[in-house]
C-alpha positions, 0 to 999 in steps of 0.5 A: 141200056145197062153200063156194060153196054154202054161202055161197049157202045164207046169202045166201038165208036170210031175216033175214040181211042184209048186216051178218051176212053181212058177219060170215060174211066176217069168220069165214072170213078168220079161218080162213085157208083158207074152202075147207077146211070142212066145210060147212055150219055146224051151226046153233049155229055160225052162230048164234055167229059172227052173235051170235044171242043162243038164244031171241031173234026172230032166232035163230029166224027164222033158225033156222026157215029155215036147213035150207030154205036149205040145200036151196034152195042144192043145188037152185040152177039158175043161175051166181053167185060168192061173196066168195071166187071168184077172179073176184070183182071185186077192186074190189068187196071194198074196199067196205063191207060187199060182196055175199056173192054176185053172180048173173050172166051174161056174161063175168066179163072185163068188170071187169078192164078200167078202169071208169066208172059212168055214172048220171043222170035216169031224165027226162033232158033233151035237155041231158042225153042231148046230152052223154052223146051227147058224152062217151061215144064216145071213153071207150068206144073207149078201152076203159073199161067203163062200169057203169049200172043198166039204168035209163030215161034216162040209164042205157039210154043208156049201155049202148046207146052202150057196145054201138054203139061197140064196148064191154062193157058191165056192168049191176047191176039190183035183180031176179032175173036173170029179170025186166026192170023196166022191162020193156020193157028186156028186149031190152037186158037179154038183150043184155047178159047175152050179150054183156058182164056182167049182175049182181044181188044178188038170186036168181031170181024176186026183185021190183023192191022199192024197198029193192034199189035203193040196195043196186044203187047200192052195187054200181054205185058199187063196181064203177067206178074212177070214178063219172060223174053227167049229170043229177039232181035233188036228192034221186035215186038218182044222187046215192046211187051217187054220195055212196057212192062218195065214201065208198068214196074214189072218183072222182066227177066231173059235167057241169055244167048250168044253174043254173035247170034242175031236173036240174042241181041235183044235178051242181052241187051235187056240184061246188061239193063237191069232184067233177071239173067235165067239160067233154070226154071227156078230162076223164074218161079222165084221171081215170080212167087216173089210178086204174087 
């Protein structure tokens, strides 16, 4: 068993988790050289560099499906990359607690281009959709990806005008790489997985549970120099992806809105914080020029 598999082999065993997995990446960048090996771990190895106190309930849970694990990672069918690839995105290492492993399909060239998270109301309004129809042609000629969900509303949007004026587009989704949600996105999903860059945290055959999301979120924020906000409510995930990326010391800018529209409380909110008010396409290419 090599390192990839091995790391893979972690990533599915139930009960880790990202802060053990976020040990696991502590212990092997003490060592120096994590292709060395050998791998896998004895069980009482891992079992030391997570803290699993012998006997406790998460000794084991883990215990008890780490074999199992191990054999699902040999049998894997399907393209992923770990922390330690040399085409893991150098963006997503400085963030807190980064995926241990990243399914995908594409090309893994997408995300050395400059990059800009594009994230909204899954509801948006015609104000909403107009703007990004506004905003996003000349960022896309420029040759910045743009990085969204594969969400309804603003999200799809992004990615088909990304397609139409000639971009690369990358889309994170909070599935196995086998499943649309929503489903009727299927079409688009394949799209992207042919002709720029699919990723999930999560293997085949994973559900669209509500937990993945904000996980998703943290990868979108992640991946992007920048993260842009259209529209959204007070309480949304596009205000998760886009407080993440201000704790990660990254760019946040927003279209304002009416200040009785619903849907502009959330951009409104994050410019009366500190984010970058855009008013044209220029706003975001030189923020983002700026960081790259």
């Amino acid at each position: 068993m090599n390192l990839n598999q091995f790391l893979l082999a972690l990533h599915l065993t139930p009960g880790l988790g990202k802060a053990k997995e976020a040990k696991v990446i502590a212990a092997l960048n003490q060592q120096g050289n994590p292709e060395q090996g050998p791998y896998p771990w004895p069980f009482l190895t891992l079992a030391l560099v997570l803290g699993l106190e012998p006997g406790s309930q998460p000794y084991r849970q883990i215990q008890a499906s780490y074999e199992w694990s191990l054999d699902k990672a040999l049998a894997y069918q399907g393209d992923w990359l770990t922390y330690f690839d040399a085409d893991y995105p150098k963006r997503l290492k400085e963030i807190y607690q980064p995926p241990l492993v990243l399914f995908y399909q594409g090309d893994f060239r997408a995300l050395t281009l400059p990059s800009l998270a594009v994230v909204g109301a899954r509801a948006a309004s015609p104000y909403g959709l107009a703007a990004l129809r506004q905003l996003l042609p000349d960022v896309v000629k420029t040759g910045i990806s743009v990085v969204s969900g594969l969400a309804k509303g603003i999200d799809v949007m992004a990615h088909q005008m990304t397609f139409h004026y000639g971009g690369v587009p990358v889309a994170v989704i909070g599935t196995g790489l086998d499943r649309a949600y929503p489903a009727n996105h299927r079409l688009l999903q394949d799209q992207v997985g042919q002709q720029g860059l699919l990723l999930s945290e999560y293997p085949v055959g994973s559900l669209p549970l509500r937990s993945h999301f904000p996980d998703r979120n943290r990868i979108i924020a992640g991946l992007s120099s920048a993260t842009l906000v259209i529209e959204t409510k007070h309480h949304s995930g596009s205000l998760i992806t886009a407080n993440l990326a201000l704790q990660e010391n990254r760019q946040v800018l927003a279209v304002p809105g009416p200040i009785n529209a619903p849907l502009s409380v959330g951009p409104n909110e994050l410019i009366q914080a500190g984010a970058l008010p855009v008013l044209t396409s220029s706003d975001i290419i030189k923020a983002v020029s700026c960081l790259t």
